[in-house]
N, C-alpha and C positions, 0 to 999 in steps of 0.2 A: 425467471423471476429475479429482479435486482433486491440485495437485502440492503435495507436502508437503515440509516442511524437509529431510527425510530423502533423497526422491527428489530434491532440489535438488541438494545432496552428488553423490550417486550419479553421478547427470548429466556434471557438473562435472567428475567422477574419472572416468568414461569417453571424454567428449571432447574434453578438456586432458588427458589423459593424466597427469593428477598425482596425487600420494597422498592418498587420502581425508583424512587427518589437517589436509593444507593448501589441500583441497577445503571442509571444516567452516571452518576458520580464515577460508576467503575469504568466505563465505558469513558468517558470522557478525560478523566485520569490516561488512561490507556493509550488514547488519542495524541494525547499530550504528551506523553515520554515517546511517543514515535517520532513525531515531528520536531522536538527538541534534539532525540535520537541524530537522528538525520541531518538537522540543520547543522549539526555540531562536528558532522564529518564522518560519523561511524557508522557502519553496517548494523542490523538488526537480526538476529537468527533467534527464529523459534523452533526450537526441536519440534517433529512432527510435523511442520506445517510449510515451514520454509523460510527464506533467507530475502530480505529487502538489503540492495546495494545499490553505493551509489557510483555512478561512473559519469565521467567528464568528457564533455564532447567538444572535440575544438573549434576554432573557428571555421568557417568554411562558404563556398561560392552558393549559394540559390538563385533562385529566379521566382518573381514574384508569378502568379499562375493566371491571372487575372489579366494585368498588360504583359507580360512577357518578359517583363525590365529584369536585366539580374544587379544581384545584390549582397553585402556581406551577411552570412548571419554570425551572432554574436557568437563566441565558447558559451556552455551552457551547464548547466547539471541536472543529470536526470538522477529518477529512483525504477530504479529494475528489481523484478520479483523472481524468483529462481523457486520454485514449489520443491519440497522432500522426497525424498522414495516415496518413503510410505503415502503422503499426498497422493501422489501422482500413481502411484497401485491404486489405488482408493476409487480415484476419480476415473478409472479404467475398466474398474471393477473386479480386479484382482486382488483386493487385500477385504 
């Protein structure tokens, strides 16, 4: 099951007990200091949960898959997710 923005909300307003309106707010807040986070060049680490980094890929040869043709692809930046111990016990079934 994919959890969606919506069922984020929902979540949030049933186990904090708070109004969906400041369930949305928190979540959306939230959303926004990541992608600012990021956009601005810095790593993200939540204890417990894990660590978003971002790392730069350079330029390099491909080939289009369709005709065959190769091609430059651009340097790029991705965002990589690294999970915690305790995460990664968790989802094993070990903690």
């Amino acid at each position: 099951m994919t959890i969606t923005k919506t069922s984020l909300i929902d979540s949030i307003c049933n186990t904090a007990n708070l109004p969906k309106q400041e369930s949305s707010s928190a979540v959306e807040s939230l959303l926004e200091i990541v992608k600012q986070t990021l956009a601005s060049g810095e790593d993200i680490l939540i204890s417990g949960f894990g660590k978003f980094c971002l790392k730069d890929k350079r330029q390099r040869r491909g080939r289009n898959p369709q005709t065959g043709d190769v091609m430059m692809m651009d340097a790029r930046r991705i965002v990589t997710f690294k999970c915690s111990n305790l995460m990664r016990d968790k989802i094993n079934g070990k903690g």
